[in-house]
DRENPA-3360 file (N, C-alpha, C; in nm, 2 decimals, always signed):
BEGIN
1 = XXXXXXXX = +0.08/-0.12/+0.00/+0.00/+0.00/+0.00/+0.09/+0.12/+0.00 ~ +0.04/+0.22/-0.05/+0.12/+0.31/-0.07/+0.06/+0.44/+0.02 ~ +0.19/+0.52/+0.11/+0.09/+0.59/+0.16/+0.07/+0.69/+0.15 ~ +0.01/+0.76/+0.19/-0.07/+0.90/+0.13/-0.05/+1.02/+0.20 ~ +0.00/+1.09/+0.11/+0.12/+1.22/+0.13/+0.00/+1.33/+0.18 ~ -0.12/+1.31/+0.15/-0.19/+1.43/+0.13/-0.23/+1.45/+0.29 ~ -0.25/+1.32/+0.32/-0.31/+1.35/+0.46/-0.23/+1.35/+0.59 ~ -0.13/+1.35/+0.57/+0.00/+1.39/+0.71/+0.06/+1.54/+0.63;
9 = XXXXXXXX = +0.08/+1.55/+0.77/+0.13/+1.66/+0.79/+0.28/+1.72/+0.69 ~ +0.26/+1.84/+0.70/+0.39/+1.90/+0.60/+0.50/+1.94/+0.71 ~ +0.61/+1.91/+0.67/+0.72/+1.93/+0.78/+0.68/+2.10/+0.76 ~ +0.76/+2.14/+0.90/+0.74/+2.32/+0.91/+0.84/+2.39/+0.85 ~ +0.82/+2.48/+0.73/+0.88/+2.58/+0.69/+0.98/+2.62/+0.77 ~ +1.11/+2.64/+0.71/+1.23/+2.69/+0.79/+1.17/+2.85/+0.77 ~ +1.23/+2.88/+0.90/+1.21/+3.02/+0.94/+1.22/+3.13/+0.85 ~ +1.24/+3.27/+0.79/+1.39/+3.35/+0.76/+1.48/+3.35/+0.85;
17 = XXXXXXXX = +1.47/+3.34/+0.97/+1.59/+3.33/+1.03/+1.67/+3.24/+1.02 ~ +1.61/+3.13/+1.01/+1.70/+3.01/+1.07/+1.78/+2.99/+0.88 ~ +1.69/+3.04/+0.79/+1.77/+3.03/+0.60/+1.87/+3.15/+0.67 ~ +1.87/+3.26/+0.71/+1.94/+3.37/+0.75/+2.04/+3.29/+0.80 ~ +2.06/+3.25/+0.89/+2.15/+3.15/+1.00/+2.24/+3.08/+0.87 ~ +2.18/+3.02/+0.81/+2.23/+2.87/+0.75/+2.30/+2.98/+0.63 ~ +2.25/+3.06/+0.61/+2.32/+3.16/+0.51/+2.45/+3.23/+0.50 ~ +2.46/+3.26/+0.67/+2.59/+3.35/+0.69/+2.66/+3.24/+0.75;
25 = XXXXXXXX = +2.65/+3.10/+0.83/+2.73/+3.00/+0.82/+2.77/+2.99/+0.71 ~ +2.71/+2.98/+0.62/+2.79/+2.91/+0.50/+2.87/+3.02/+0.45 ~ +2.86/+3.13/+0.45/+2.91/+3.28/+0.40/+3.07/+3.25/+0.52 ~ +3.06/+3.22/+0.60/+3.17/+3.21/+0.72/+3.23/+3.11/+0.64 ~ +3.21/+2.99/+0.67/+3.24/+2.88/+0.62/+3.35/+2.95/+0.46 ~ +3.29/+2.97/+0.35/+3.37/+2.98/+0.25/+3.45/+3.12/+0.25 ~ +3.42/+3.19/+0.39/+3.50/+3.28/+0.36/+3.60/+3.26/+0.48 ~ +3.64/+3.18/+0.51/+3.69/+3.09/+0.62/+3.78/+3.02/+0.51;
33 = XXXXXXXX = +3.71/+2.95/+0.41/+3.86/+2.86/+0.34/+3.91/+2.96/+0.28 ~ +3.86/+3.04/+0.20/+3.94/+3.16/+0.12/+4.02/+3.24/+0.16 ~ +4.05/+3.26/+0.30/+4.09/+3.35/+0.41/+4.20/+3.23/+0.42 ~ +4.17/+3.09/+0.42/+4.28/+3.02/+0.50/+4.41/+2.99/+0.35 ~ +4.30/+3.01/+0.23/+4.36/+2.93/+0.12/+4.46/+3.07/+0.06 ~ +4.44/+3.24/+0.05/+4.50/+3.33/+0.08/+4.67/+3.32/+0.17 ~ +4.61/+3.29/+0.33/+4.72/+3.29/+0.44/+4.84/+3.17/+0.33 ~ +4.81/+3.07/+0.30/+4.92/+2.99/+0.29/+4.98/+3.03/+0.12;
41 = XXXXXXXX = +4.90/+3.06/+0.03/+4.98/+3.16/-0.07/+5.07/+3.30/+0.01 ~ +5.02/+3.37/+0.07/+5.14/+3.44/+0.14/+5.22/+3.39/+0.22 ~ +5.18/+3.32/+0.30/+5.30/+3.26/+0.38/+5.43/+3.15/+0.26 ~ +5.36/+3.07/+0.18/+5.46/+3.06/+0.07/+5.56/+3.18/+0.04 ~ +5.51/+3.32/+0.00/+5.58/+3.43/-0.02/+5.69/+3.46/+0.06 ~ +5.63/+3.50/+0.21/+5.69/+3.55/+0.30/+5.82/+3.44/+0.32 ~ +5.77/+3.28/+0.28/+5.89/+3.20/+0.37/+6.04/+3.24/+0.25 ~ +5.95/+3.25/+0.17/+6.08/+3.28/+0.01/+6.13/+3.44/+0.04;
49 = XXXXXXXX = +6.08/+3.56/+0.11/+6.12/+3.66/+0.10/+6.24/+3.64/+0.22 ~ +6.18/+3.57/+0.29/+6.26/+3.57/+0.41/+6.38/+3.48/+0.42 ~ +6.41/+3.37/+0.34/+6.50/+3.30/+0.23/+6.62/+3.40/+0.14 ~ +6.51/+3.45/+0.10/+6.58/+3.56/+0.01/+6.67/+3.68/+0.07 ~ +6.63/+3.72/+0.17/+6.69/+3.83/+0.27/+6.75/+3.78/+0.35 ~ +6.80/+3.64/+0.39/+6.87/+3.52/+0.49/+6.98/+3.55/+0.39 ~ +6.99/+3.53/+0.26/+7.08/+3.48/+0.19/+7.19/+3.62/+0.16 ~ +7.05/+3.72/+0.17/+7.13/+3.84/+0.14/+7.20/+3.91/+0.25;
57 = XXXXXXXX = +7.15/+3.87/+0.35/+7.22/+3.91/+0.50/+7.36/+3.85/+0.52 ~ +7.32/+3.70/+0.48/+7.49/+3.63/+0.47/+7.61/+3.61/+0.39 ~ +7.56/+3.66/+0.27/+7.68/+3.74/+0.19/+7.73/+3.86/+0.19 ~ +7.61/+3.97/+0.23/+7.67/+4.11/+0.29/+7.79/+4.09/+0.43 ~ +7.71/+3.97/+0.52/+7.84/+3.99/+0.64/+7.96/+3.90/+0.59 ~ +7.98/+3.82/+0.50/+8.03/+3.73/+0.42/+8.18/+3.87/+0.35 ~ +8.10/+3.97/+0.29/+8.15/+4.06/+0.21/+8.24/+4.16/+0.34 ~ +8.16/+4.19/+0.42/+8.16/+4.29/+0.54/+8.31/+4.28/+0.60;
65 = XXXXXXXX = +8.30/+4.11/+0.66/+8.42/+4.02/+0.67/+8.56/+4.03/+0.57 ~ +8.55/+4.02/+0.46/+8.66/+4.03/+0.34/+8.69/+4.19/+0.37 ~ +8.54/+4.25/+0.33/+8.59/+4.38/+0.35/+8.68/+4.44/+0.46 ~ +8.65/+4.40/+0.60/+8.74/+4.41/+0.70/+8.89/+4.35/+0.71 ~ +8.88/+4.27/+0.65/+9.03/+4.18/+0.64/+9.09/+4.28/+0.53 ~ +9.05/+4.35/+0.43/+9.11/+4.41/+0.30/+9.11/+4.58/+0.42 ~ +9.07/+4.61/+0.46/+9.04/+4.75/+0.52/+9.20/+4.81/+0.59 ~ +9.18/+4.96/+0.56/+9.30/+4.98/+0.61/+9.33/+4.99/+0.79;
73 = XXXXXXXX = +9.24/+4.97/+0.84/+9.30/+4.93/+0.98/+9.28/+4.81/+0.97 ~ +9.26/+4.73/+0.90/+9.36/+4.56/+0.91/+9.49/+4.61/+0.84 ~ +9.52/+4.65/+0.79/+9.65/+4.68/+0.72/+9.71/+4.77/+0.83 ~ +9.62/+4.83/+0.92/+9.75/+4.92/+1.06/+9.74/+4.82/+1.14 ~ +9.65/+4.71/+1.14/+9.70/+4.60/+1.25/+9.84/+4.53/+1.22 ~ +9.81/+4.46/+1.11/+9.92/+4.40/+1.05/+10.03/+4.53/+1.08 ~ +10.07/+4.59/+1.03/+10.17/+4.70/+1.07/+10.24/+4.71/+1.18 ~ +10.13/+4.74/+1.27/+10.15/+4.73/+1.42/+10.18/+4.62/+1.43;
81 = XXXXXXXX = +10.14/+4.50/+1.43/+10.18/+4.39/+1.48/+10.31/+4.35/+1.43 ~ +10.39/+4.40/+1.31/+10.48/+4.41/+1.25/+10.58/+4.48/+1.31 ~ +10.57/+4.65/+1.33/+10.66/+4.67/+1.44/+10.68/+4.62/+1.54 ~ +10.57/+4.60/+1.63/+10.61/+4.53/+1.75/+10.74/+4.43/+1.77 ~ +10.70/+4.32/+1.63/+10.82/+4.20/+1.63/+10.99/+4.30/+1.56 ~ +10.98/+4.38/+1.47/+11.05/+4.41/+1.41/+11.06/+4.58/+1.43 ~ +11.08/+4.64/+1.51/+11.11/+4.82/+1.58/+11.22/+4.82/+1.47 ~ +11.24/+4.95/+1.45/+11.30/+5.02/+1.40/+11.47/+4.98/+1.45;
89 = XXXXXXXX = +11.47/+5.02/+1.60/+11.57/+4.99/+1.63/+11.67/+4.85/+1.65 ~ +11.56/+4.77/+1.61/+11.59/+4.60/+1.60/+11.69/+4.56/+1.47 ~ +11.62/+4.65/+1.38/+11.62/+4.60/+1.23/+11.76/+4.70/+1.23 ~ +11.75/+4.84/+1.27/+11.94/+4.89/+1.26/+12.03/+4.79/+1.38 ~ +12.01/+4.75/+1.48/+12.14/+4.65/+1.52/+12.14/+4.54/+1.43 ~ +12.06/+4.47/+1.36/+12.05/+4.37/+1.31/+12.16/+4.36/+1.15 ~ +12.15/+4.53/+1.11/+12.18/+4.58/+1.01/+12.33/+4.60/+1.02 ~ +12.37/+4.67/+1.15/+12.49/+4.75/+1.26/+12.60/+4.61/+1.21;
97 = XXXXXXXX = +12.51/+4.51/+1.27/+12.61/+4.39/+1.31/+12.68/+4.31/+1.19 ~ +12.60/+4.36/+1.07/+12.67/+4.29/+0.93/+12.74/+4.33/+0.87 ~ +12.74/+4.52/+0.89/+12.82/+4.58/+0.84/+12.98/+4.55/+0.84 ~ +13.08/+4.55/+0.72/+13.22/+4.54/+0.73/+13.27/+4.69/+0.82 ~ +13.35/+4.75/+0.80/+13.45/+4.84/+0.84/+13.44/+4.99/+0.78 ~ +13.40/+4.90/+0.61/+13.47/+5.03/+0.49/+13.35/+5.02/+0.42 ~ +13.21/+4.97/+0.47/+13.07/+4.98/+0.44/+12.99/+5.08/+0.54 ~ +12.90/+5.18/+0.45/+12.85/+5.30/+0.53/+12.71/+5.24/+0.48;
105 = XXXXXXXX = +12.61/+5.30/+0.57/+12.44/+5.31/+0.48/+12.45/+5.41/+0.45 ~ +12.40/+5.48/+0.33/+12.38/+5.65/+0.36/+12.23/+5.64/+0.34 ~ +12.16/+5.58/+0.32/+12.01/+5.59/+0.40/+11.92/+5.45/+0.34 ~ +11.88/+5.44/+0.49/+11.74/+5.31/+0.51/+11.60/+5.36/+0.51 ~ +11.52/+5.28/+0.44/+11.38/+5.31/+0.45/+11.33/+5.17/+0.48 ~ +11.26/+5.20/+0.55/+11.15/+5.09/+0.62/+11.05/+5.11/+0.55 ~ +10.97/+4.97/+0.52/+10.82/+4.97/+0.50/+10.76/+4.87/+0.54 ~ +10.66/+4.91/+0.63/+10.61/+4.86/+0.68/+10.49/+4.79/+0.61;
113 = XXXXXXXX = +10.40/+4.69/+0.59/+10.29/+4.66/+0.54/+10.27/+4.53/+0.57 ~ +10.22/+4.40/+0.50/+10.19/+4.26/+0.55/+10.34/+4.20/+0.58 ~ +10.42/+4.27/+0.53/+10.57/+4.23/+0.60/+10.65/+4.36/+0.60 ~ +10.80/+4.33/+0.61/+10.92/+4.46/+0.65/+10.99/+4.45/+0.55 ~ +10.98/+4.57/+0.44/+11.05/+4.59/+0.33/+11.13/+4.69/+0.41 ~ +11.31/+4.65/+0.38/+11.39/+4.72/+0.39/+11.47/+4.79/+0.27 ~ +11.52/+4.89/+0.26/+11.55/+4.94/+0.14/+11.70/+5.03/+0.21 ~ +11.80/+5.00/+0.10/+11.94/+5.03/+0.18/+12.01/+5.11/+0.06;
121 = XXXXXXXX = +12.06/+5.28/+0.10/+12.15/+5.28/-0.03/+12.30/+5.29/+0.01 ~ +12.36/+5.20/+0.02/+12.50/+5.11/+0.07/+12.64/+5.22/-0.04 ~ +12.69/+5.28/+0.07/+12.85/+5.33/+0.04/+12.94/+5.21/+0.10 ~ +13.02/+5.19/-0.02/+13.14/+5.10/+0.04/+13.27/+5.15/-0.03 ~ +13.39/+5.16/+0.02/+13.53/+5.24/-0.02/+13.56/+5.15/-0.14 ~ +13.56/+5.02/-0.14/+13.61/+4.90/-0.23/+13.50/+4.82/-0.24 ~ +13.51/+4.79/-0.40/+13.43/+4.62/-0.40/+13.42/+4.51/-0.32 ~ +13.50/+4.47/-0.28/+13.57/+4.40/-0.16/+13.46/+4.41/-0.06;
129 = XXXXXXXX = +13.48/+4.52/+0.01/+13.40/+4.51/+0.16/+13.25/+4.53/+0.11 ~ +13.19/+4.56/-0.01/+13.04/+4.58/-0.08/+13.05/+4.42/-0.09 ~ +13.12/+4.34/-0.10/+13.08/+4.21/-0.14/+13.07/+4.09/-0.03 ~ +13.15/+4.18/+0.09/+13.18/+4.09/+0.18/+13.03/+4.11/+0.27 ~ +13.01/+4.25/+0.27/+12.87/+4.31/+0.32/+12.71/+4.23/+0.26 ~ +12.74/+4.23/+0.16/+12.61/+4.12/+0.05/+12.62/+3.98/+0.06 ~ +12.76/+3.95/+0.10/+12.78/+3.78/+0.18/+12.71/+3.76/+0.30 ~ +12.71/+3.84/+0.38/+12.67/+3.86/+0.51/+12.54/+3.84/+0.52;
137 = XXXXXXXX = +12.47/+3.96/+0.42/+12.38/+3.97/+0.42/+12.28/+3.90/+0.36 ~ +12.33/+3.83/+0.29/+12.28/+3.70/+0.25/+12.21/+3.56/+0.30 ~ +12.35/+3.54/+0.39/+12.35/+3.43/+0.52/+12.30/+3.49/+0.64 ~ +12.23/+3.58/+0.69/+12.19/+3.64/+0.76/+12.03/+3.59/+0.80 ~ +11.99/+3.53/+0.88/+11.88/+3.49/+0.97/+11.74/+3.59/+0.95 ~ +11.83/+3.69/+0.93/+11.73/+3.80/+0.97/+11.65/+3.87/+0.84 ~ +11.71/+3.84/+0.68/+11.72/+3.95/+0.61/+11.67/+3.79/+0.48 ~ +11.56/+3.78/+0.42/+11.56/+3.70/+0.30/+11.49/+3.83/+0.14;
145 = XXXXXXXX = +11.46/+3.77/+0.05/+11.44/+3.83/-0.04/+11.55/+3.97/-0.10 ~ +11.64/+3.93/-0.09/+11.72/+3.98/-0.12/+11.77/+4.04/-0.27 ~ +11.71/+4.21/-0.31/+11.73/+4.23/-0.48/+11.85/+4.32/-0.45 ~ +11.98/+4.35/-0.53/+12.07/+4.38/-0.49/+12.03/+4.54/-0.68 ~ +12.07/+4.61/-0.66/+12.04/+4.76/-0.75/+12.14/+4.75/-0.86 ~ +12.20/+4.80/-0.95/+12.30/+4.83/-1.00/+12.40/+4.89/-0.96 ~ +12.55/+4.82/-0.98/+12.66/+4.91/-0.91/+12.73/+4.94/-1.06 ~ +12.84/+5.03/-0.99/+12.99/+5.03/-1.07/+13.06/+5.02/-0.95;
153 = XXXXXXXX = +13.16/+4.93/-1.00/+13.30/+4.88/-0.94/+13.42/+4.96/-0.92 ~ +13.43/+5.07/-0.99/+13.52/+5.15/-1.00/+13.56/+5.22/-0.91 ~ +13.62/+5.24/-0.81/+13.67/+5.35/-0.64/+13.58/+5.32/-0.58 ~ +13.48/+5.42/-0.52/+13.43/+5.42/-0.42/+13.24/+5.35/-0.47 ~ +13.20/+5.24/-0.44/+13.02/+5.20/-0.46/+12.93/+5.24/-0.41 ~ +12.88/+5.28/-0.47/+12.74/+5.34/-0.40/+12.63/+5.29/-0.53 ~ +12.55/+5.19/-0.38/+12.46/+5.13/-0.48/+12.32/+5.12/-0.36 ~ +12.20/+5.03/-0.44/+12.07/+5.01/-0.37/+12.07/+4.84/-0.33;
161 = XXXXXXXX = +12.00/+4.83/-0.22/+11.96/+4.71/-0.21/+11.83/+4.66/-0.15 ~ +11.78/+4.59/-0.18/+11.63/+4.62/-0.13/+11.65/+4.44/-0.06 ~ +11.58/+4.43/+0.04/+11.57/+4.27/+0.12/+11.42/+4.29/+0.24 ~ +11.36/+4.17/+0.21/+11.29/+4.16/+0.34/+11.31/+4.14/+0.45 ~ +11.23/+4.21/+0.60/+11.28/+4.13/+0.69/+11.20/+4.05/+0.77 ~ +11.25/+3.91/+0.81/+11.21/+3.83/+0.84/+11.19/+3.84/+1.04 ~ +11.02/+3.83/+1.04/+11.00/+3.82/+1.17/+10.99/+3.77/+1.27 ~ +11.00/+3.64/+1.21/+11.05/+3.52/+1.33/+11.16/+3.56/+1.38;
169 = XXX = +11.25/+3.60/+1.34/+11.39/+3.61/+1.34/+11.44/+3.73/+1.46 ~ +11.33/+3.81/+1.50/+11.37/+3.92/+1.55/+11.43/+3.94/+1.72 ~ +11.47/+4.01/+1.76/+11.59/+3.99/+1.87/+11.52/+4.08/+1.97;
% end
C-alpha cells in the first residue's frame, strides 16, 4: 500500500531566520577557506622573502668580513703587529752587526705593510768590503728576499739594495 502524502502533515517551513543562519554560516564557512587558502599563498611568499633576505644578510656579512680583512685598519694591525716584532731599532742593530768596516748606509727606508720591506742605499770604499757586506747579508737569519740595484766597481760603490725582513727572526 502506498501511503498517502496528502493527509500527514507538512514538515514546518524553515524560518527567515534560521535560512538567514544557514546563510551567513555558509558565507563564514567559505570565507573561512578563502581566508585560509590566501594565508598559505602568502606565507609561501613570505617564507621565500625571508629565504631571500637570509641569503642576502649572509653574503653582505660574508662581504663585510673580506671587506674588514682588506680594510686599512687591518693593514694598521698587520703593521703594528709588524713593528712590534721588528722596531726600528731592532732592524738597525741587526743591520749594525753585518756591516764590514769600509761599508756605510747612507740611508734606510723601512716599509712597513703585510711584512718589513727594507730598502738600503750602501757606500762601500772598495768592491771587496760591498761584497763581503752582500755575503753577510745573505746568510743572515734575519734578512731573506734579497734584490741587490746596479753598481759600478770603479773607487768608491754606491749602490741600492732592497731585502725583506724576516719576523721570526727578530731579537
Amino acid at each position: 500500500m502506498r501511503p498517502d502524502f496528502s493527509a500527514q502533515p507538512r514538515p514546518p517551513r524553515a524560518s527567515f531566520a534560521d535560512l538567514a543562519l544557514l546563510a551567513t554560516a555558509g558565507f563564514v564557512f567559505l570565507s573561512a577557506a578563502w581566508t585560509s587558502w590566501r594565508a598559505s599563498d602568502r606565507l609561501s611568499e613570505y617564507r621565500a622573502a625571508a629565504a631571500q633576505t637570509w641569503a642576502a644578510a649572509k653574503a653582505e656579512r660574508k662581504a663585510s668580513v673580506d671587506r674588514h680583512a682588506r680594510s686599512p685598519r687591518a693593514a694598521l694591525g698587520a703593521q703594528v703587529a709588524t713593528v712590534s716584532h721588528a722596531s726600528p731599532p731592532v732592524v738597525l742593530r741587526n743591520l749594525q752587526d753585518l756591516l764590514p768596516a769600509d761599508v756605510r748606509l747612507a740611508s734606510i727606508r723601512l716599509e712597513y705593510g703585510a711584512g718589513l720591506r727594507v730598502w738600503l742605499q750602501v757606500v762601500a770604499r772598495d768592491p771587496a768590503a760591498y761584497d763581503q757586506f752582500v755575503d753577510r747579508l745573505t746568510v743572515s737569519p734575519h734578512f731573506d728576499a734579497i734584490v741587490l740595484g746596479s753598481e759600478n766597481r770603479s773607487g768608491e760603490m754606491t749602490t741600492s739594495i732592497a731585502a725583506s725582513y724576516r719576523e721570526g727572526h727578530a731579537q
